[in-house]
KESEFI-858941 format. One record per atom (N, C-alpha, C): z negated, y negated, x negated; residue number from 1; residue in three letters; atom name. Coordinates in steps of 0.2 Angstrom, whole numbers. Each point is the difference from the previous one (the first is absolute). Last residue first. Example, Ala and Ser with C-alpha at 12.3 -4.5 7.8 and 13.67 -1.06 7.14 Angstrom:
BEGIN
pt up:-35&north:11&east:-64&n:2&res:SER&atom:N .
pt up:-1&north:-6&east:-4&n:2&res:SER&atom:CA .
pt up:-3&north:-5&east:4&n:2&res:SER&atom:C .
pt up:0&north:28&east:-2&n:1&res:ALA&atom:N .
pt up:0&north:-6&east:4&n:1&res:ALA&atom:CA .
pt up:0&north:-6&east:-4&n:1&res:ALA&atom:C .
***
This chain:
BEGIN
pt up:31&north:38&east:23&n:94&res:UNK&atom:N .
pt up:-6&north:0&east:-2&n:94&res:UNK&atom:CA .
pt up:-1&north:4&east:-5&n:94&res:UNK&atom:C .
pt up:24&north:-10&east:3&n:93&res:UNK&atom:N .
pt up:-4&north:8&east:3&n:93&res:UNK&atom:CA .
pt up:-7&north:-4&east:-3&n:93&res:UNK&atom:C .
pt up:15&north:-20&east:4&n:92&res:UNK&atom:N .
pt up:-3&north:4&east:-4&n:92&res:UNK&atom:CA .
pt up:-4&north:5&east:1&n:92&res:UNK&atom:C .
pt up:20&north:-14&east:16&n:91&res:UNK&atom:N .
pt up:-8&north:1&east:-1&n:91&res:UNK&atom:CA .
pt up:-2&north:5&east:-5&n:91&res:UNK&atom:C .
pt up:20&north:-7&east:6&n:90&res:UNK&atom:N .
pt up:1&north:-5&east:-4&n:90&res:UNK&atom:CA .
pt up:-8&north:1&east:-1&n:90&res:UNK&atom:C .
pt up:12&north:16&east:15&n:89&res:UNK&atom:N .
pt up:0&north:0&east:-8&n:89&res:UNK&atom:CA .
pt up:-1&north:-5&east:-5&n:89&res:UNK&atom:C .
pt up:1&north:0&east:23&n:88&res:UNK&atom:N .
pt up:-6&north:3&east:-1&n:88&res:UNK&atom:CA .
pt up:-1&north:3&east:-7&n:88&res:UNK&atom:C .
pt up:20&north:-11&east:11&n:87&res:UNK&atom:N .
pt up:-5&north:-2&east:0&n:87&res:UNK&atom:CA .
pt up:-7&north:2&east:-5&n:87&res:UNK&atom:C .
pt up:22&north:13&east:-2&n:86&res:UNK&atom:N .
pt up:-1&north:-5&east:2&n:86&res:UNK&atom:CA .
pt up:-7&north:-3&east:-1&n:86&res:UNK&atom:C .
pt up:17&north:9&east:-15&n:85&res:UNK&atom:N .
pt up:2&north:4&east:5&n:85&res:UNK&atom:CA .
pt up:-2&north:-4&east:8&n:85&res:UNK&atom:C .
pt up:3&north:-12&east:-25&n:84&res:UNK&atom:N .
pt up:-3&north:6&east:2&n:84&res:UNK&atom:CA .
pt up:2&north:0&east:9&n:84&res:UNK&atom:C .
pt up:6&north:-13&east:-22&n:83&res:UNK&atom:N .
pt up:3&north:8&east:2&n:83&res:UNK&atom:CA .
pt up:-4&north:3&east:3&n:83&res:UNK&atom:C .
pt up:-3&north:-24&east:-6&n:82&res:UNK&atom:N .
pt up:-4&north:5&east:-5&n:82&res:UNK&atom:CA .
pt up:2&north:8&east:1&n:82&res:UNK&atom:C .
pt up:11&north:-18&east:12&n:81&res:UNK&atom:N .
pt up:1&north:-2&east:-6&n:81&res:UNK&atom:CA .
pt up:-5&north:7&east:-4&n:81&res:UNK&atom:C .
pt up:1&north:-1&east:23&n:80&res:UNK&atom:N .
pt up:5&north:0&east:-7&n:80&res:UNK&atom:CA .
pt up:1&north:1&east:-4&n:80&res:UNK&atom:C .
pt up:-20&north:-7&east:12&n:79&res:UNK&atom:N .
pt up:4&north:10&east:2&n:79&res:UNK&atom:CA .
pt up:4&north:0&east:-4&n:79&res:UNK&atom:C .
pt up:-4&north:-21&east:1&n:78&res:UNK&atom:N .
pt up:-2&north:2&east:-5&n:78&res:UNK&atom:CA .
pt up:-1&north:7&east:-2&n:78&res:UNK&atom:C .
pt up:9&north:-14&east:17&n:77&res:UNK&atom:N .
pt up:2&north:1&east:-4&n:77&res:UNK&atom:CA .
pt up:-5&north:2&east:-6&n:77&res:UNK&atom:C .
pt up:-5&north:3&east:20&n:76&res:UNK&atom:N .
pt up:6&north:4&east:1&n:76&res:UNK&atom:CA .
pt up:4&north:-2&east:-8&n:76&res:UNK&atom:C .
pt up:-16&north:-14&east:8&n:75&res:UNK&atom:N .
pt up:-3&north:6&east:-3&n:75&res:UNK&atom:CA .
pt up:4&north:7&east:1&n:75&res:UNK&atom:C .
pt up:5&north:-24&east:4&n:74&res:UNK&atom:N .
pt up:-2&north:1&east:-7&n:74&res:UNK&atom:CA .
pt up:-4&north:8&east:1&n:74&res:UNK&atom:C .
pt up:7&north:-4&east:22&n:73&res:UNK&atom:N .
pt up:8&north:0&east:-6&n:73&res:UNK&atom:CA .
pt up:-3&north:-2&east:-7&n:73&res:UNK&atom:C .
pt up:-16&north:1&east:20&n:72&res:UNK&atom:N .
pt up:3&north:5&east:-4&n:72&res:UNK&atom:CA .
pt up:4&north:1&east:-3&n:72&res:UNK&atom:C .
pt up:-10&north:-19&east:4&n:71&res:UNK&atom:N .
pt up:-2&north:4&east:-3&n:71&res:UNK&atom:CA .
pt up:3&north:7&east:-2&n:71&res:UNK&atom:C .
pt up:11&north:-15&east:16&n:70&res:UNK&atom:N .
pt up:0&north:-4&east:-7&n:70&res:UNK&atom:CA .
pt up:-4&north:5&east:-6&n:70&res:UNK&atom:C .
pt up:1&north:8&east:22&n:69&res:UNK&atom:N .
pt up:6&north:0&east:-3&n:69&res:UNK&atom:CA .
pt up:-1&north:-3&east:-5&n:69&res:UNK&atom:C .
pt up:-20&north:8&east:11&n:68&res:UNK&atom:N .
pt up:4&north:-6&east:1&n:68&res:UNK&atom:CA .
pt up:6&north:3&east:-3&n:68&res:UNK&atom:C .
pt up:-14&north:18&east:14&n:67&res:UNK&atom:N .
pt up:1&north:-2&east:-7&n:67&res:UNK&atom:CA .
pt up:4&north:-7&east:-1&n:67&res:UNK&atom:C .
pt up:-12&north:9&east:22&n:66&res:UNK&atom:N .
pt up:6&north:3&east:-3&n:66&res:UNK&atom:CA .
pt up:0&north:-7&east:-6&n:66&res:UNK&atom:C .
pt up:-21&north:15&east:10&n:65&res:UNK&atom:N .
pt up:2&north:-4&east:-1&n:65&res:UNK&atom:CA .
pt up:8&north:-1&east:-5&n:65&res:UNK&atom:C .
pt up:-15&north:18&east:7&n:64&res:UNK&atom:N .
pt up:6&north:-1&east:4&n:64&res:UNK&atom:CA .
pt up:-2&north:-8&east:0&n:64&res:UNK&atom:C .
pt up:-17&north:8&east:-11&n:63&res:UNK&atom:N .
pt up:4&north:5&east:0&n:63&res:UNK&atom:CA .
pt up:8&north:1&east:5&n:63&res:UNK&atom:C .
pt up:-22&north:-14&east:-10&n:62&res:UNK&atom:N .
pt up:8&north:-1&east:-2&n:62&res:UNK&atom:CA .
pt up:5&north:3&east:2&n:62&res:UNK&atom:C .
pt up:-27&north:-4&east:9&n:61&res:UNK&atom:N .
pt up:5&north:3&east:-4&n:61&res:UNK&atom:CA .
pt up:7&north:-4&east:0&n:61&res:UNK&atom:C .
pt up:-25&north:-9&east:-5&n:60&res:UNK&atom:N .
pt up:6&north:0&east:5&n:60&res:UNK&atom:CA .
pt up:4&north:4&east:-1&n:60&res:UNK&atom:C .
pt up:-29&north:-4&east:-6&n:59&res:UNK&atom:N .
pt up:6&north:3&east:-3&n:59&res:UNK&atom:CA .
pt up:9&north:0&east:5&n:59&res:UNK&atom:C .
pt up:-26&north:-16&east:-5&n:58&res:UNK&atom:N .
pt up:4&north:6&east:4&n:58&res:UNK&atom:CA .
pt up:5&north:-1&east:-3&n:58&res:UNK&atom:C .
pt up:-23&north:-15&east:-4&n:57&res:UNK&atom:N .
pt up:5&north:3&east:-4&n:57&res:UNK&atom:CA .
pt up:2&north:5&east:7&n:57&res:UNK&atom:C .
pt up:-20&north:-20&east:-4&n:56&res:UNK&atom:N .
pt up:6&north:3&east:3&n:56&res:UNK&atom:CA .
pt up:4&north:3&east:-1&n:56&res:UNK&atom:C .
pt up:-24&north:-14&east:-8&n:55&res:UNK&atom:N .
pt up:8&north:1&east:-3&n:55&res:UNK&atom:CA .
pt up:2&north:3&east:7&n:55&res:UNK&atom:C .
pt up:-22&north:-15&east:-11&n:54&res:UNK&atom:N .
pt up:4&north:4&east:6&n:54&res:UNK&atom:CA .
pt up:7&north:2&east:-1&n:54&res:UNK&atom:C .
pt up:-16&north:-12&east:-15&n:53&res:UNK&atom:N .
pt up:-2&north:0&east:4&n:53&res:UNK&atom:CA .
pt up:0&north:5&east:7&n:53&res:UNK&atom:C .
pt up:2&north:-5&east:-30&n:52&res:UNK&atom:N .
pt up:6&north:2&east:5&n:52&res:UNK&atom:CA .
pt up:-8&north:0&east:7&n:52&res:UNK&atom:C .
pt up:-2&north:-18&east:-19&n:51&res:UNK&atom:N .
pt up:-2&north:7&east:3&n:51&res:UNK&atom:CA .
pt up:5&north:3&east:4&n:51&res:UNK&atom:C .
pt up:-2&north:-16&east:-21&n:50&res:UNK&atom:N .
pt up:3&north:0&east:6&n:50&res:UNK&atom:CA .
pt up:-2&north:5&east:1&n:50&res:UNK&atom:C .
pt up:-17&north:-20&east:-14&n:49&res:UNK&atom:N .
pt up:5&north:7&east:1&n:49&res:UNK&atom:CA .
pt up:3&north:3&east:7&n:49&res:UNK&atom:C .
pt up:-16&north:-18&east:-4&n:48&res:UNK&atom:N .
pt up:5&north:-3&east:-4&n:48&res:UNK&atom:CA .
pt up:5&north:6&east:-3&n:48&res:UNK&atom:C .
pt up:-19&north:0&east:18&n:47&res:UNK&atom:N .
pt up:-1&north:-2&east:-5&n:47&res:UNK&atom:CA .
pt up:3&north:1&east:-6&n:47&res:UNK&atom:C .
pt up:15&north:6&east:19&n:46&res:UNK&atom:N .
pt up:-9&north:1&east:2&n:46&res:UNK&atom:CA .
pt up:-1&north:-1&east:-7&n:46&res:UNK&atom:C .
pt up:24&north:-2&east:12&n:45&res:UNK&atom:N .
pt up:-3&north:-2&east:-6&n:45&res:UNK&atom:CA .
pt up:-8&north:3&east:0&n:45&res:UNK&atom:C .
pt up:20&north:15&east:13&n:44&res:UNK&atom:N .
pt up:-2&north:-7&east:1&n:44&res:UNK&atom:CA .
pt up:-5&north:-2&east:-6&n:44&res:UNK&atom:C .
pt up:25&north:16&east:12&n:43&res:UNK&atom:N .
pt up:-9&north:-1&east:-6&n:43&res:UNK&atom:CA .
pt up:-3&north:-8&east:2&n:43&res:UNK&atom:C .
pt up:17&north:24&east:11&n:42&res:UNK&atom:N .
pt up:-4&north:-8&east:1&n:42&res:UNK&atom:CA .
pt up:-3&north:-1&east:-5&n:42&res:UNK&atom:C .
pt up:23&north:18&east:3&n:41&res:UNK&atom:N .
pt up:-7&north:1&east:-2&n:41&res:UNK&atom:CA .
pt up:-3&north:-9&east:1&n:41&res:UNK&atom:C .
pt up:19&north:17&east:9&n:40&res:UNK&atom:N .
pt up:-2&north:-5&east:2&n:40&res:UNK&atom:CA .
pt up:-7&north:-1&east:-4&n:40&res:UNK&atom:C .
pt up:24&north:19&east:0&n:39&res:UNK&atom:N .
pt up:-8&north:-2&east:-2&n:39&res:UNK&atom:CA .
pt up:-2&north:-5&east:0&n:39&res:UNK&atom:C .
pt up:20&north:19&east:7&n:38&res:UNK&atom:N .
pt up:-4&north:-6&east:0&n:38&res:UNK&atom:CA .
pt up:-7&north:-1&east:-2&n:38&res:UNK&atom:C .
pt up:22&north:20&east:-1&n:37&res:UNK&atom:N .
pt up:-7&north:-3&east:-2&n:37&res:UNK&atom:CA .
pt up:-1&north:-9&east:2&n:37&res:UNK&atom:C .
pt up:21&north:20&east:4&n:36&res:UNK&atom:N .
pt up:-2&north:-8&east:-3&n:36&res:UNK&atom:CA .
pt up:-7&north:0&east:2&n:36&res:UNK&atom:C .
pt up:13&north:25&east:-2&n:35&res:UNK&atom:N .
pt up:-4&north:-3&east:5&n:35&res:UNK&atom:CA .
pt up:1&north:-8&east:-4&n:35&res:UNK&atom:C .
pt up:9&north:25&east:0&n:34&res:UNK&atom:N .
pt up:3&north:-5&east:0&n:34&res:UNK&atom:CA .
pt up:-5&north:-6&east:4&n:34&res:UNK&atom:C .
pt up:-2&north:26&east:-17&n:33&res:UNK&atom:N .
pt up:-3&north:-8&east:6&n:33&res:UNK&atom:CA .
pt up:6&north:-5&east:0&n:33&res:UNK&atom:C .
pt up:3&north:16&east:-20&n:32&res:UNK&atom:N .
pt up:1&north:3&east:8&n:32&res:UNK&atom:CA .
pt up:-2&north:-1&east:9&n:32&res:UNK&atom:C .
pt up:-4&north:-9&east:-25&n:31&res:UNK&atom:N .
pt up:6&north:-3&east:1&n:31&res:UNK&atom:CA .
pt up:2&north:5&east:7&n:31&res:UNK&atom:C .
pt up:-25&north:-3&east:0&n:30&res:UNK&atom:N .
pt up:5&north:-1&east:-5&n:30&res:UNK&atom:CA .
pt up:5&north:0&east:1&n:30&res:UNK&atom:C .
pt up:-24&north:-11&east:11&n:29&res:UNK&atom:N .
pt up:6&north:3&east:-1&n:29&res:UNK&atom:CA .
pt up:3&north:2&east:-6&n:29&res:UNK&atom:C .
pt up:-13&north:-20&east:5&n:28&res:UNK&atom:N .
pt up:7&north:4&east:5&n:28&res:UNK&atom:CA .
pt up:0&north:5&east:0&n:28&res:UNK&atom:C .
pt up:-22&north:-15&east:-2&n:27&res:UNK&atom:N .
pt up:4&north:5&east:-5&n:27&res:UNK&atom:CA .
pt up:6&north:1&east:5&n:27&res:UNK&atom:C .
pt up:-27&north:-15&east:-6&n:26&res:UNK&atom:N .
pt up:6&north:1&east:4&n:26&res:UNK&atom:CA .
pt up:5&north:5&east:-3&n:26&res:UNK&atom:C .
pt up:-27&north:-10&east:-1&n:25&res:UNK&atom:N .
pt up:6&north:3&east:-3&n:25&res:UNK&atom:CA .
pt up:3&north:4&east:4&n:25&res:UNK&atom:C .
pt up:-20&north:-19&east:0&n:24&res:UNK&atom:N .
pt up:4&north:4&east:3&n:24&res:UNK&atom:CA .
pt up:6&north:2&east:-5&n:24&res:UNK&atom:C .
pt up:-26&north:-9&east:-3&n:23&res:UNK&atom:N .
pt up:6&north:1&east:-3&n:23&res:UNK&atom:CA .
pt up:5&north:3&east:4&n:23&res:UNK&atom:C .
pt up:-24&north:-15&east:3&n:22&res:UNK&atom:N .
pt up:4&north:5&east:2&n:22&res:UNK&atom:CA .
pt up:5&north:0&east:-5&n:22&res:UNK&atom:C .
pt up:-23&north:-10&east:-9&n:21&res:UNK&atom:N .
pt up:5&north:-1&east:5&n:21&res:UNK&atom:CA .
pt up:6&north:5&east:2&n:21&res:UNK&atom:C .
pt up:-18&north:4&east:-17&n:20&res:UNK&atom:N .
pt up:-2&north:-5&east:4&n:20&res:UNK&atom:CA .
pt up:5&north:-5&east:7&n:20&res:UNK&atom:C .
pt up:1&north:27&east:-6&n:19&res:UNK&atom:N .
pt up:0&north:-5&east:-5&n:19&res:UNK&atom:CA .
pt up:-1&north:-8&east:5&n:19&res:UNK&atom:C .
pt up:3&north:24&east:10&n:18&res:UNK&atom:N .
pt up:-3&north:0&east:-5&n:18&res:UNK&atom:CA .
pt up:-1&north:-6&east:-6&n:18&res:UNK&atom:C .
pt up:14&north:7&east:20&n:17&res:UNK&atom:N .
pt up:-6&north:-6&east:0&n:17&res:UNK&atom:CA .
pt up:-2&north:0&east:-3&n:17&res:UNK&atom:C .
pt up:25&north:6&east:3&n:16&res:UNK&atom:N .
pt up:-5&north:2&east:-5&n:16&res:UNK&atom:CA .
pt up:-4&north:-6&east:1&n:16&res:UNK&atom:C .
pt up:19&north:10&east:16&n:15&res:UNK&atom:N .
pt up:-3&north:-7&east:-1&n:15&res:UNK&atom:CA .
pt up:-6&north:5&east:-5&n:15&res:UNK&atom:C .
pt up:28&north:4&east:10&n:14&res:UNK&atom:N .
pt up:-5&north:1&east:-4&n:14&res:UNK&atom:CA .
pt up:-8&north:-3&east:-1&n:14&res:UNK&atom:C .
pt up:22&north:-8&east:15&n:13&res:UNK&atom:N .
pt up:-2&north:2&east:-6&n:13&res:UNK&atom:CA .
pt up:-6&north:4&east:0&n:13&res:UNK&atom:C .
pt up:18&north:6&east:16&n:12&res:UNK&atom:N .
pt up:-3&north:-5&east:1&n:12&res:UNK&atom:CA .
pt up:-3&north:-1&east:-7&n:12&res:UNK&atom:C .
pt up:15&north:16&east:4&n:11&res:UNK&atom:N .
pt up:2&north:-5&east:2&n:11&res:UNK&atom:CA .
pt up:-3&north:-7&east:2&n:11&res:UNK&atom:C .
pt up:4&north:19&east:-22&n:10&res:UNK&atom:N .
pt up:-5&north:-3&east:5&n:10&res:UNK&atom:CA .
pt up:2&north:-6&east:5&n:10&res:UNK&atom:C .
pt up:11&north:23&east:-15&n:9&res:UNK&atom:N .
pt up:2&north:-5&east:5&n:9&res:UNK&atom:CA .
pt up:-9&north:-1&east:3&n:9&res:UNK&atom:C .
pt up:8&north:9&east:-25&n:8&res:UNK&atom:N .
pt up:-5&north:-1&east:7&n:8&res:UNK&atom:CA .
pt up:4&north:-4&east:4&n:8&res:UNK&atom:C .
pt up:6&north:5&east:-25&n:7&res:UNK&atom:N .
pt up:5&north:0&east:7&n:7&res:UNK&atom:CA .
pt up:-5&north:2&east:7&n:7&res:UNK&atom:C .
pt up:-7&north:-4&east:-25&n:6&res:UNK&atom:N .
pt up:-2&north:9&east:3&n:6&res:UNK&atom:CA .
pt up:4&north:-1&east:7&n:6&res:UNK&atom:C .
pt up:-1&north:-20&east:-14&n:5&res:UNK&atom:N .
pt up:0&north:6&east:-2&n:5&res:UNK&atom:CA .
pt up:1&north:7&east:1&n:5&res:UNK&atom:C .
pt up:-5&north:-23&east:5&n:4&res:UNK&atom:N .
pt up:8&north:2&east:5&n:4&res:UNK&atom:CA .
pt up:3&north:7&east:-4&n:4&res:UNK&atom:C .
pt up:-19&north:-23&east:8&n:3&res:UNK&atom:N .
pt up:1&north:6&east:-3&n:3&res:UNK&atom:CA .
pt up:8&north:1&east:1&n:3&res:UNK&atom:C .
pt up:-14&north:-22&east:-2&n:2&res:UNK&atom:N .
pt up:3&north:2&east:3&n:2&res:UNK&atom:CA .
pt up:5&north:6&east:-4&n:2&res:UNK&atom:C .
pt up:-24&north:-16&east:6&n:1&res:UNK&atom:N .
pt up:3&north:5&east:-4&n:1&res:UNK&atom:CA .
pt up:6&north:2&east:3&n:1&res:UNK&atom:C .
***
Protein backbone atom coordinates (compact mmCIF):
# COMPACT_ATOMS: atom_id res chain seq x y z
CA UNK A 1 0.00 0.00 0.00
CA UNK A 2 1.19 3.24 -0.73
CA UNK A 3 -0.04 5.96 1.67
CA UNK A 4 0.31 9.55 1.53
CA UNK A 5 -2.78 10.93 2.90
CA UNK A 6 -2.11 12.12 6.25
CA UNK A 7 1.84 13.11 5.04
CA UNK A 8 3.55 10.38 7.61
CA UNK A 9 7.03 10.04 7.24
CA UNK A 10 7.49 6.12 7.37
CA UNK A 11 11.05 5.37 6.91
CA UNK A 12 10.78 1.87 6.91
CA UNK A 13 7.39 0.24 5.74
CA UNK A 14 4.62 -0.28 7.77
CA UNK A 15 3.95 -4.20 8.04
CA UNK A 16 0.05 -5.37 8.29
CA UNK A 17 0.28 -9.23 9.42
CA UNK A 18 -3.03 -9.47 9.89
CA UNK A 19 -3.95 -10.92 6.51
CA UNK A 20 -2.71 -14.17 5.08
CA UNK A 21 0.46 -12.59 3.78
CA UNK A 22 2.25 -9.57 4.76
CA UNK A 23 1.29 -6.03 3.39
CA UNK A 24 3.94 -3.35 3.75
CA UNK A 25 2.88 0.16 3.53
CA UNK A 26 5.12 2.70 2.66
CA UNK A 27 4.91 6.68 2.67
CA UNK A 28 7.10 9.99 2.15
CA UNK A 29 5.75 12.29 3.69
CA UNK A 30 4.13 15.54 2.53
CA UNK A 31 5.10 18.34 0.28
CA UNK A 32 7.19 19.60 3.46
CA UNK A 33 9.40 16.04 3.44
CA UNK A 34 11.86 16.03 1.08
CA UNK A 35 12.48 12.39 0.91
CA UNK A 36 12.49 9.47 -2.39
CA UNK A 37 10.96 6.30 -1.29
CA UNK A 38 12.28 3.02 -2.43
CA UNK A 39 10.51 0.04 -2.62
CA UNK A 40 11.70 -3.48 -3.53
CA UNK A 41 8.82 -5.85 -3.54
CA UNK A 42 9.67 -10.11 -4.44
CA UNK A 43 6.94 -12.44 -5.66
CA UNK A 44 6.93 -15.63 -6.49
CA UNK A 45 4.27 -18.28 -8.19
CA UNK A 46 2.86 -20.87 -5.31
CA UNK A 47 -0.07 -22.88 -6.83
CA UNK A 48 -0.74 -20.81 -9.74
CA UNK A 49 -0.83 -17.48 -7.79
CA UNK A 50 1.80 -14.53 -7.09
CA UNK A 51 2.70 -14.13 -3.54
CA UNK A 52 4.52 -11.09 -2.48
CA UNK A 53 7.33 -12.99 -0.50
CA UNK A 54 9.69 -10.29 0.65
CA UNK A 55 9.98 -6.71 0.20
CA UNK A 56 12.52 -3.81 1.28
CA UNK A 57 11.47 -0.26 1.26
CA UNK A 58 13.76 3.02 2.69
CA UNK A 59 13.27 6.40 2.42
CA UNK A 60 16.53 8.75 0.86
CA UNK A 61 16.61 12.17 1.56
CA UNK A 62 16.56 14.83 -1.21
CA UNK A 63 17.45 17.33 0.91
CA UNK A 64 20.71 18.76 -0.61
CA UNK A 65 20.58 17.06 -3.52
CA UNK A 66 21.47 19.62 -6.46
CA UNK A 67 18.58 19.78 -8.91
CA UNK A 68 19.31 18.64 -12.64
CA UNK A 69 19.14 21.43 -14.90
CA UNK A 70 17.26 19.80 -17.59
CA UNK A 71 14.51 19.06 -14.91
CA UNK A 72 14.55 22.18 -13.53
CA UNK A 73 14.17 24.26 -16.60
CA UNK A 74 10.58 22.35 -17.34
CA UNK A 75 9.68 23.21 -13.96
CA UNK A 76 10.67 26.73 -13.82
CA UNK A 77 8.73 26.55 -16.99
CA UNK A 78 5.74 25.96 -15.87
CA UNK A 79 6.28 28.46 -12.63
CA UNK A 80 5.75 30.59 -15.54
CA UNK A 81 3.78 29.84 -17.36
CA UNK A 82 0.96 29.32 -14.61
CA UNK A 83 2.35 32.84 -12.80
CA UNK A 84 3.27 31.55 -9.95
CA UNK A 85 5.66 32.70 -7.53
CA UNK A 86 7.34 29.46 -6.73
CA UNK A 87 7.92 25.85 -6.37
CA UNK A 88 5.73 24.93 -3.70
CA UNK A 89 2.88 26.60 -5.43
CA UNK A 90 2.47 23.97 -7.96
CA UNK A 91 1.37 21.80 -4.65
CA UNK A 92 -2.57 21.92 -4.05
CA UNK A 93 -3.42 23.43 -0.29
CA UNK A 94 -4.66 20.40 1.32
Amino acid sequence: VIGGDDHRVLRTPYVIDDAEWPIPVVQAGGEDNHFLGRLDLYFAEIDGVWVLYEFHGILLSVENVVPDPEIQSIIDYYIEMLGLETETELVPAA
